[in-house]
N, C-alpha and C positions, 0 to 999 in steps of 0.2 A: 566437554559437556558433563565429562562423570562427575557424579554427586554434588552439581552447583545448582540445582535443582530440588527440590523436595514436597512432596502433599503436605498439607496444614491441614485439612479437613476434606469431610464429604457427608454428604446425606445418601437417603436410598430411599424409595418406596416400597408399597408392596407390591410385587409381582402377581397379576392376576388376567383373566381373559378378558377381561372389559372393565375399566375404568368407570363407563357411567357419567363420565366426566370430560371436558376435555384435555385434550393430551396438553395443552398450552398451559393450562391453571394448574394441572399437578405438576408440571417441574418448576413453573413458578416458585410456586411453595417448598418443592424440596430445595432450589435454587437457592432459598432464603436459608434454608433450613442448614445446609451448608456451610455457606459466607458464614452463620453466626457459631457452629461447631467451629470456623478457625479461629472464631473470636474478632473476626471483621463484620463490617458492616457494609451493606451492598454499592455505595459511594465509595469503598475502598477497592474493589474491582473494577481493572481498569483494560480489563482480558479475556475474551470468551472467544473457547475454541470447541467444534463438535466436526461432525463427518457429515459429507454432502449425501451421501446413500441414504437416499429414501428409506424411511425403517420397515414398508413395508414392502411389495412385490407385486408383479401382474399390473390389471389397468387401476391400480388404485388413484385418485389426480394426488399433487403432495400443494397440501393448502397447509399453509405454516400457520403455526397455533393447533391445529387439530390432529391432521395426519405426520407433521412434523416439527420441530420445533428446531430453526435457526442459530447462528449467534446471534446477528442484530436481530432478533424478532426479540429473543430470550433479554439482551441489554438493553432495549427499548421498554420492557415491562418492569424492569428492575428499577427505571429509569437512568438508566446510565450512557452518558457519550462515551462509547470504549476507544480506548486508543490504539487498538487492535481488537480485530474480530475474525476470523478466517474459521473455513471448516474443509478438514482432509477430503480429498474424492479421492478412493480407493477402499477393496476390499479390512485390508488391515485398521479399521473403523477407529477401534481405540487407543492400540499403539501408535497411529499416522497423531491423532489429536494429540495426544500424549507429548510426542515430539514436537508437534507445532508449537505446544504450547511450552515446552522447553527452551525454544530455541527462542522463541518474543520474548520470555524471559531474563535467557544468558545475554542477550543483546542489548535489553534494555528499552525493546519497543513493548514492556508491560510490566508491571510489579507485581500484579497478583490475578491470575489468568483462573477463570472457571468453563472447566472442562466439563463440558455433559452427554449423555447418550440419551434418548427418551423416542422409546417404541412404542410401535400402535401396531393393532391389531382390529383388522375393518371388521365391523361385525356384520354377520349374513352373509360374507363373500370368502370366496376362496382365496387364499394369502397369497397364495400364486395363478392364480385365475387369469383368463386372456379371452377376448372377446376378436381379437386376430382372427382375420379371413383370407388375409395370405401372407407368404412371409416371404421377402426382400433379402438379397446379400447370402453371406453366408447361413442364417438361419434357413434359405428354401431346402439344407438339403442334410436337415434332422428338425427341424420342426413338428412339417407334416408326415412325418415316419414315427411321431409323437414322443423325440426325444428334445426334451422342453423342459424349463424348470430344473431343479439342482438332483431331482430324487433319482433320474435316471443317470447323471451326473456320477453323484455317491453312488450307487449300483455297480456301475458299470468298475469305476475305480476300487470298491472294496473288493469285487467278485475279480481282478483282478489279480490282489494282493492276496485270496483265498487260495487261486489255483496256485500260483509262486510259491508261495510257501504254505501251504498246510493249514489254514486257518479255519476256522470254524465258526457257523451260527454261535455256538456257546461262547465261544473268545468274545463275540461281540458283545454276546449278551453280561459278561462279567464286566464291561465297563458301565453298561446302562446299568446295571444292579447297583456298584460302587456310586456313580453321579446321584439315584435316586436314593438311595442311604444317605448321603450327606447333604441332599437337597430338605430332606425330609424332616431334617435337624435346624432346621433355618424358619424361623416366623414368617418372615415375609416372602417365601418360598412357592411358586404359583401348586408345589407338590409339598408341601407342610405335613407331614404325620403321615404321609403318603410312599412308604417304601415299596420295595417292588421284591419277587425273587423271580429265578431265572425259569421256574417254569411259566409263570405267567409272561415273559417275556417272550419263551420260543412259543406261547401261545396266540399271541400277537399277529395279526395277519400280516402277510408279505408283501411290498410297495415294489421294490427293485429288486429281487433275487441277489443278493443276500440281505440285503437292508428290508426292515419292518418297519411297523409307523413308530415305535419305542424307540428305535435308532434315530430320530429324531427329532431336535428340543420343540417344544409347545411353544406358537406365537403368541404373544403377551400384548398386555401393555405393563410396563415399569419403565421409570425414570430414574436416574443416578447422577450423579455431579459430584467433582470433585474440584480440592479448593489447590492451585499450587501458585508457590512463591520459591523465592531466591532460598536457598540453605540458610545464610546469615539472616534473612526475615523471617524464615522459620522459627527459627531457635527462639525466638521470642513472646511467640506465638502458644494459644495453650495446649495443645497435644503435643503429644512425641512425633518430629519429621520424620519422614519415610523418604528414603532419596530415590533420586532416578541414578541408577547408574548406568545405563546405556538402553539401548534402542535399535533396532534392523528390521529391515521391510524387504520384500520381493516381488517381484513377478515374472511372467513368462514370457522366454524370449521368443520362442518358435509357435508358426503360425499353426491354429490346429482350429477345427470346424470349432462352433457355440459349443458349451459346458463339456467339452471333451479334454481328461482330463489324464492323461496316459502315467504310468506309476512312476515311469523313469524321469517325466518331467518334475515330477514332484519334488523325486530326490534329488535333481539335479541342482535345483533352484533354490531349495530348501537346505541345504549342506551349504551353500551360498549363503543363505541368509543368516545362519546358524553361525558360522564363520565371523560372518560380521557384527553378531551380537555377544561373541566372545571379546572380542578385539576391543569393541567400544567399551563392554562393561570393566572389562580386566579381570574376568572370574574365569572360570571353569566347569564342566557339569558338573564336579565331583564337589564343588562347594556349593550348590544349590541344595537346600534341604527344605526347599517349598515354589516346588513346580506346582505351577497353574497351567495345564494346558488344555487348547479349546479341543469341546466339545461339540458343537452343533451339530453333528452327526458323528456317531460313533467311531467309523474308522480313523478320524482324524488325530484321535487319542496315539494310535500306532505310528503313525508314520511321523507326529510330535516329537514321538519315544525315540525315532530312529534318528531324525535328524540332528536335534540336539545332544545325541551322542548317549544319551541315559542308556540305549544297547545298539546291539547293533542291528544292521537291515536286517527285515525279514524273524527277527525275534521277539519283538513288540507283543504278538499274539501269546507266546509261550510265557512269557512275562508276567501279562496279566491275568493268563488262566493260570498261574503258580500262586497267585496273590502279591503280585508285587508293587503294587499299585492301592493294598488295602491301605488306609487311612489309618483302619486303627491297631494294626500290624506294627510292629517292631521293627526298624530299619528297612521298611516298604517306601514307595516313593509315593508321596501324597501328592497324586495328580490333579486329582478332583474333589480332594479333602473340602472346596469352598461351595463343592454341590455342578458346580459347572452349569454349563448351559442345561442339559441334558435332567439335570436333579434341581433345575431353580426356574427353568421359561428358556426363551430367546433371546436374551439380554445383550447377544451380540459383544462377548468380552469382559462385558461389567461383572460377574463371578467371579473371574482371574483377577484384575483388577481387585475387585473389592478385596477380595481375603488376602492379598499379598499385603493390603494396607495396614488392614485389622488385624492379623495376624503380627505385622513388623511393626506396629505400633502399640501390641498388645493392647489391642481395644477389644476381642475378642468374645470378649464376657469368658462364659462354659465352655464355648467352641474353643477358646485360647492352645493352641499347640506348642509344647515346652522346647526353646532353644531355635524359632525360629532366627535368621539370622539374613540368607538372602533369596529371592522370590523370582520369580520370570511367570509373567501375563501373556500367553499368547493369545491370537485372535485369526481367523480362519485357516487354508489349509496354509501348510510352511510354502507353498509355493506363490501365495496367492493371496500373502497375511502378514502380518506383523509380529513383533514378542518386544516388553519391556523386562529390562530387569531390575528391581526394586532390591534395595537394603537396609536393616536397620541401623546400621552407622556407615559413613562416607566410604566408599572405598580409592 
């Protein structure tokens, strides 16, 4: 699969809390808006691949076109019979799509596959809201003890990693500063001119001891699509390709109650999955000079850091309170240089994703980074998630 693959194009929306609109008609239009950045035309897609995960949470119903948008819902508006259409179920939302739509590719069941994410954000309800009056299976016995939803999730796992090794409210808060610094820098950014510093941050009220509502991203609506073809049909094509050079996924093997998320598993699964995105890509950490790693809530930045080898366990915090992680730092690792989740909405990936594109294709504008060269997108926690790695020539 390495480097037979490549993006030709993408569009993006603006990231904001409510659209106004429906969720079906804006990726429409960016969908278009895409296909015609590759220089194709919507009759030249003959490929759409997204994630079955609802974009939103709790009892929201998922009515396509509004609260979510399909493959064939999205190729039926374009008007297109696709010859493939499939959407990842799992966690790892855009890496899982990513490879779907790599592999329809390499095979030949598609020539030009459009990958998209597009979020909603129900207005007047809570994103993770439940109207539950009892709860079934293993949910009866953290539910109603009110460990429910991801926040007590992330709590429980950071406040873990804190006692381990030494970590600190501040260590967190020096990732949310960095994500909202370079969120802030982005137009279409739901935090646009919007920077943050750390005292307003440890000022921030407390959700799960250690995590605060700052530790994690704003639900949005935005929409993003990306355009990929063959390497050879790229080249043809009017941007500079961007290749896939490899791709790994995970999950957990050992049975554990709902959102119980113990550290060891993390590592264990995540060192696994790591392993395997080495092997596929044929890189190394030490030739990544443009990690993307997810954000959606803070600690995940750390235990990114650990697994993919960038340091080692249990330093991650020390790391990032040195500034090693600054962007605009001098031989720092630019984790969140594209804003992440955390500095741009919920977008569920599409920040990693996006800048590893814009970046390796030098489409950047201002933001443009000197000497990018190869990129890794990851997408929720490494145990539980996915990561591409992206380059700008074939490896």
């Amino acid at each position: 699969m390495r480097s037979r693959v490549a993006i030709a194009g993408y569009a993006h929306s603006p990231v904001t809390k409510s659209f106004g609109r429906a969720l079906g008609v804006v990726t429409v239009e960016v969908a278009r808006h895409a296909i015609a950045d590759a220089g194709l035309r919507p009759t030249d897609i003959d490929g759409f691949c997204a994630s079955s995960l609802l974009p939103s949470a709790g009892d929201h119903a998922s009515v396509d076109g509004l609260t979510t948008v399909t493959p064939n819902w999205l190729a039926a508006q374009l008007g297109v019979n696709p010859r493939y259409a499939t959407g990842f179920q799992g966690y790892g939302q855009l890496p899982g799509s990513v490879a779907l739509a790599v592999n329809a590719l390499v095979s030949g069941a598609a020539d030009f596959v459009l990958v998209h994410r597009a979020l909603h954000n129900p207005v007047g309800k809570k994103y993770h809201g439940s109207s539950r009056l009892e709860a079934r299976g293993d949910w009866q016995w953290t539910m109603p003890q009110g460990f429910f939803g991801p926040l007590p999730m992330i709590g429980m796992l950071a406040n873990e990693y804190c006692e381990r090794f030494g970590a600190t409210r501040e260590d967190l808060g020096a990732i949310v500063v960095e994500a909202r610094k370079n969120g802030a820098r982005r137009p279409w950014s739901v935090w646009h001119d919007r920077p943050l510093d750390l005292d307003a941050y440890l000022a921030a009220p407390l959700i799960s001891d250690p995590v605060c509502r700052l530790d994690c991203d704003l639900p949005v609506d935005g929409v993003a699509c990306f355009v990929l073809t063959t390497a050879e049909r790229a080249r043809d094509l009017p941007n500079k390709p961007v290749y896939v050079a490899g791709y790994a996924s995970g999950a957990p093997t050992r049975h554990r109650l709902p959102l119980h998320w113990p550290l060891d598993d993390v590592y264990e699964i995540g060192h696994e999955t790591a392993a395997r995105l080495w092997a596929a890509a044929g890189v190394s950490p030490g030739e990544v000079d443009l990690p993307q790693l997810y954000d959606g809530f803070s600690p995940f930045v750390w235990l990114w850091l650990e697994v993919l080898g960038f340091c080692s366990v249990g330093e991650a915090s020390r790391l990032v309170s040195e500034g090693g992680i600054d962007s605009d730092r001098a031989g720092a690792l630019p984790v969140l240089s594209g804003g992440g989740a955390l500095g741009t909405g919920r977008m569920h990936g599409v920040p990693q994703m996006l800048e590893c594109y814009l970046q390796l294709a030098g489409r950047a504008g201002a933001l443009q980074r000197d000497g990018a060269t190869v990129g890794i997108a990851c997408h929720s926690s490494p145990h539980l998630g996915g990561a591409v790695v992206y380059s700008a020539e074939p490896i």
